[in-house]
Each structure stands twice: as C-alpha cells, then as structure tokens.
C-alpha positions in Angstrom: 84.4 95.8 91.6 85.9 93.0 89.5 89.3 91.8 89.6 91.1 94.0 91.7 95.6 93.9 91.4 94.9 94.7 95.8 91.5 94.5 96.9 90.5 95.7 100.4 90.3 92.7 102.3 93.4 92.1 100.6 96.1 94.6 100.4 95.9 95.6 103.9 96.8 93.1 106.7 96.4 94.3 110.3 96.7 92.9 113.7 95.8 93.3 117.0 95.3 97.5 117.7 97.3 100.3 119.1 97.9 101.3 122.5 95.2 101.9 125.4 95.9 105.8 125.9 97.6 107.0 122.6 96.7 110.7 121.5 97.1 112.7 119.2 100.4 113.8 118.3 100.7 115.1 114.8 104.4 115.4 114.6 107.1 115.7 111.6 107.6 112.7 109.9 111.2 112.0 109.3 112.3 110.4 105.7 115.9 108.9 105.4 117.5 107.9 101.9 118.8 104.6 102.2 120.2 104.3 98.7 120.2 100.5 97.7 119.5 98.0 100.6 119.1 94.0 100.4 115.1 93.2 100.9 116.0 90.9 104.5 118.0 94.1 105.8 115.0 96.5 104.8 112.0 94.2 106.4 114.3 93.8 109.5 114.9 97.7 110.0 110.8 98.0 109.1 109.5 95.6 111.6 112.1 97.3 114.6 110.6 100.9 113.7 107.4 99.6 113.6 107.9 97.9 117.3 109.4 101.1 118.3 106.7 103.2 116.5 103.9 101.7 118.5 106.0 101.4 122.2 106.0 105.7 121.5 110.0 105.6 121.0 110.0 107.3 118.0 108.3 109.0 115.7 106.8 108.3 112.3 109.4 107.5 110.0 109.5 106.8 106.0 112.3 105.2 104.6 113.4 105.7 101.3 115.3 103.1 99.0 115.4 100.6 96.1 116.1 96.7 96.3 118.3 94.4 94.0 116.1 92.0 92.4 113.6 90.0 94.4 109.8 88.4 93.8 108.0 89.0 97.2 104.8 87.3 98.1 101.8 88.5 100.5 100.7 86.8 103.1 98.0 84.5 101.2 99.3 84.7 97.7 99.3 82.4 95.4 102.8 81.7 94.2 101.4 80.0 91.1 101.4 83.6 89.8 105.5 83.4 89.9 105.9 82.5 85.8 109.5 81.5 86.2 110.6 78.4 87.6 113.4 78.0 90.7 116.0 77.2 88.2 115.4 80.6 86.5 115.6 82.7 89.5 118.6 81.2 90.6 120.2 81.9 87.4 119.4 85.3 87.6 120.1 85.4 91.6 116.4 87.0 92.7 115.2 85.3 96.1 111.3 84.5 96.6 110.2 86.1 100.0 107.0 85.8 101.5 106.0 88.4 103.8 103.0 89.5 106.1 102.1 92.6 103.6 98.9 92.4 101.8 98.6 91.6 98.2 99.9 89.3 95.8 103.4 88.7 94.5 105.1 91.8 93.4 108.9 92.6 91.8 111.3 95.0 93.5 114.6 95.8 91.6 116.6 98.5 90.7 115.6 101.5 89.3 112.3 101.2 91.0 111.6 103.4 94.1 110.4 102.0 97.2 108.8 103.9 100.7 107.7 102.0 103.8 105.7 104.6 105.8 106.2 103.8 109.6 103.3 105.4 110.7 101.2 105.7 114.2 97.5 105.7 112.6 96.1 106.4 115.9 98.6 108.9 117.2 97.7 111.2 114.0 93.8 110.0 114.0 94.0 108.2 110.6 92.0 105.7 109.4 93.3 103.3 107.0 91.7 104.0 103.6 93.1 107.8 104.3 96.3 106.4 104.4 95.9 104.4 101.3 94.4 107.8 99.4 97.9 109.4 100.6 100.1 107.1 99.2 98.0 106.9 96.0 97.9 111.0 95.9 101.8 111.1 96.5 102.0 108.4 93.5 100.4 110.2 91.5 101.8 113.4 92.5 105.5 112.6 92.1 104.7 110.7 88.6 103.6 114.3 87.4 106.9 116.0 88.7 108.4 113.4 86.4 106.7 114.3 83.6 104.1 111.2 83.3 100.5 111.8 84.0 99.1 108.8 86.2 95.6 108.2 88.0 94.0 105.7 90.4 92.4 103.1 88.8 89.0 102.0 90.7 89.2 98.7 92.4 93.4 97.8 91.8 95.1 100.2 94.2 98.2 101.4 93.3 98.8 103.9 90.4 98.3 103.9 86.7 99.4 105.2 83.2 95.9 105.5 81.1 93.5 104.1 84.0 90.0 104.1 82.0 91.2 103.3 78.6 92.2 100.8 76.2 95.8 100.1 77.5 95.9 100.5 81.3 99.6 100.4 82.4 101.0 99.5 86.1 103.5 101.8 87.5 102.5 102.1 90.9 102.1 98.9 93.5 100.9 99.6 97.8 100.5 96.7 99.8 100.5 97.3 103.6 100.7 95.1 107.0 99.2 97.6 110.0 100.7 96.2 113.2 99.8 97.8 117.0 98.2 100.7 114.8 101.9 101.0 113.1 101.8 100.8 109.5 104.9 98.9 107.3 105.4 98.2 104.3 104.2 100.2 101.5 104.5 101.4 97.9 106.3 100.7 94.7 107.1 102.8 92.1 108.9 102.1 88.6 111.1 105.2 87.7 113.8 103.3 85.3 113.7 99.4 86.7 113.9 97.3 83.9 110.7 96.2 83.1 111.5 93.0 81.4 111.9 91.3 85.0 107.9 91.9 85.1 107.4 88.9 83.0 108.5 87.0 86.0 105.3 87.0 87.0 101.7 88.1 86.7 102.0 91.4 88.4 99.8 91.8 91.7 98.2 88.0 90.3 96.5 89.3 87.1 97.7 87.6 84.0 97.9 90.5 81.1 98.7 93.4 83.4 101.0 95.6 81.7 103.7 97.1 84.0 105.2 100.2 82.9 107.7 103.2 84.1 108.5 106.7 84.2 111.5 105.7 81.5 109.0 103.8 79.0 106.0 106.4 79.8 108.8 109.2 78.7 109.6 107.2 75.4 113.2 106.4 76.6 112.6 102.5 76.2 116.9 102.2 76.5 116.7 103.3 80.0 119.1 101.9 82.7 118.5 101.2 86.2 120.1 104.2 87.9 119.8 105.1 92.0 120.3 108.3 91.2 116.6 109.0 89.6 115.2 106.9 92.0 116.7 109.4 94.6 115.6 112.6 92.9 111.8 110.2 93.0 112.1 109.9 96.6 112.7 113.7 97.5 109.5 114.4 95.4 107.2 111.5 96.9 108.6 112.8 100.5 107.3 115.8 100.2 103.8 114.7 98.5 103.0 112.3 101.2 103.8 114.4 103.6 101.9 117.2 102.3 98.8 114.7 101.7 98.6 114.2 105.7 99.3 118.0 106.3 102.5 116.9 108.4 106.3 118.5 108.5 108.7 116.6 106.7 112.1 116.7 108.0 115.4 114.6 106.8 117.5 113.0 109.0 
C-alpha cells in the first residue's frame, strides 16, 4: 500500500479480548459535549469508561470535546517526527504525551474536534475494520454538512480534502487502542484549529503531509479557534456515526 499516515498493524492497538459470555446488545449510544477539556483529564475519563464499558456497567458512550494544545504520541512512534525542540514547546506551553493509541504523533488544539467512541465491539458484533469504516463515513459525512467535500484516502486512514490528486490535504486523523473488546481513543477532526501548529511536526510521521481544515477548505484562511463550531461539528458527527452502526443516539 505504500506509506500509510495509520497503517493496519499500526493504527489499531488491542489487548487481551472481551468477556466470556457477552451478547448482543445493540443499545443507544449516548454522546456528551464536554466543551474544552485538558488531554490527562480526557484519557483518564476514557480509560474509566472503557473499564466500565467492558465489566457491562454502562453503555457505549462517545465523548465529544476539543483539547488545548498538545503533541501526542502512539504507542511505538517515533518522536523524531516532533520538528520542534523541548525549548519550543515550552514556550508555547503544549505537553508531549505518549499514549497506548495506535499511530504516530498527532496535534490536538483548539478549534479541532475530537470523539473517543467507548464502544463494546462484541456486545454489538463488530469487527474492527467496521468500526474504522464508521468513523471514516461519519468524517466524511459531517465534513459535507460543513460545506467541504472529503474522501478516504487508500492506505492513510483518516479523512482527506482531494484524496487522488495532486494536493492531498489532511483533515481527518483515527488512531484507536481496543481494550477487553472496548474501544478508546479515536478521531480528529480540524474545523477552525490553527493550522500553523501542524508544522510541529510531520503529521501522522510523513514529512510533506499537508494538514488542512474546514476554515482553510472554505477559503476563510483568518479563521479563529472557536468551541462553538467545533460544537455545532460534534452534533453532526454524533449523529453520522451513529447512523453508520444503525444505533440510537441519545444525549445525556
């Protein structure tokens, strides 16, 4: 397949399986807004839905937010493809996390919309790559509500502006850890972050990848960071991913 920005092997972590017994149970899938939560808080609340997730005390969940700055690394990435050095970072206050996600290093900030789908793959009789397909539909879906007309892009999961041609553009990142049969982490998408953090780093580990947003896509290259269309974002990839897996979507 070539260089891929998430190959297979890659993007998707897992360990161990789910439950002995689990059945089918294709419940609602509640989504909460979260508005603009520090990474540590939202890998914290992840990992105790996930635990809860696979122990059958809750539901599947998605949670709904955007991050202050930060560069986070998967679990085997190389951190050579961080372009600025600590001194930098610390100037501009972004943290370097690495987490258990697949993938390689990746920049969350404002303005970009983030989901972690918290979901029991056996409970609803889903593979993996159908799960990756859903996030990648819902992408592409809620890019279109927006106004910007985005594809997948064979080999680099995520979603993209232009896929097959002469300028592929980046506006979409997945990278997932399946737990117990409990999916976490999840999906990135770049409404009006401001894409000049981007050159932080070689995005996903490919030097030359252009990253790109609903803002610059729309010709508004002024755009500020705002929670608020990242909000309106998240009510429309809600309702597309949970459409994708033919599951109610409720609020709470």
């Amino acid at each position: 397949m070539g260089l891929s920005c998430y190959p297979a092997n890659v993007a998707i972590e897992t360990l161990a399986s789910a439950r002995p017994g689990s059945t089918l149970d294709p419940g609602p899938i509640v989504a909460t807004w979260l508005g603009r939560v520090p990474y540590g808080e939202g890998l914290s609340l992840q990992k105790a839905l996930a635990a809860q997730r696979a122990d059958g005390e809750i539901g599947d969940r998605l949670l709904l937010l955007e991050h202050p700055a930060v560069l986070t690394l998967g679990r085997t990435s190389d951190s050579a493809h961080i372009l600025a050095d600590p001194a930098e970072l610390a100037r501009r206050g972004i943290d370097v996390v690495r987490v258990e996600r697949g993938g390689e290093v990746t920049y969350h900030g404002p303005g970009q919309l983030v989901a972690y789908p918290i979901i029991g793959l056996t409970a609803r009789g889903l593979m993996i790559r159908p799960l990756v397909r859903a996030l990648e539909a819902a992408l592409i879906a809620t890019s279109a509500e927006l106004g910007v007309k985005t594809a997948r892009r064979e080999g680099h999961p995520g979603c993209w502006c232009d896929p097959d041609g002469p300028d592929p553009r980046k506006i979409g990142a997945l990278g997932l850890r399946v737990e117990r049969g409990v999916s976490y982490h999840g999906i990135a998408l770049n409404v009006t972050v401001d894409l000049a953090d981007f050159e932080l780093i070689d995005p996903c580990g490919m030097p030359g990848v252009i990253s790109t947003s609903v803002a610059r896509e729309l010709g508004d290259r002024g755009a500020m960071p705002t929670t608020a269309a990242v909000q309106a974002a998240a009510r429309h990839f809600a309702a597309a991913f949970t459409s994708e897996l033919g599951a109610p979507l409720d609020w709470a």
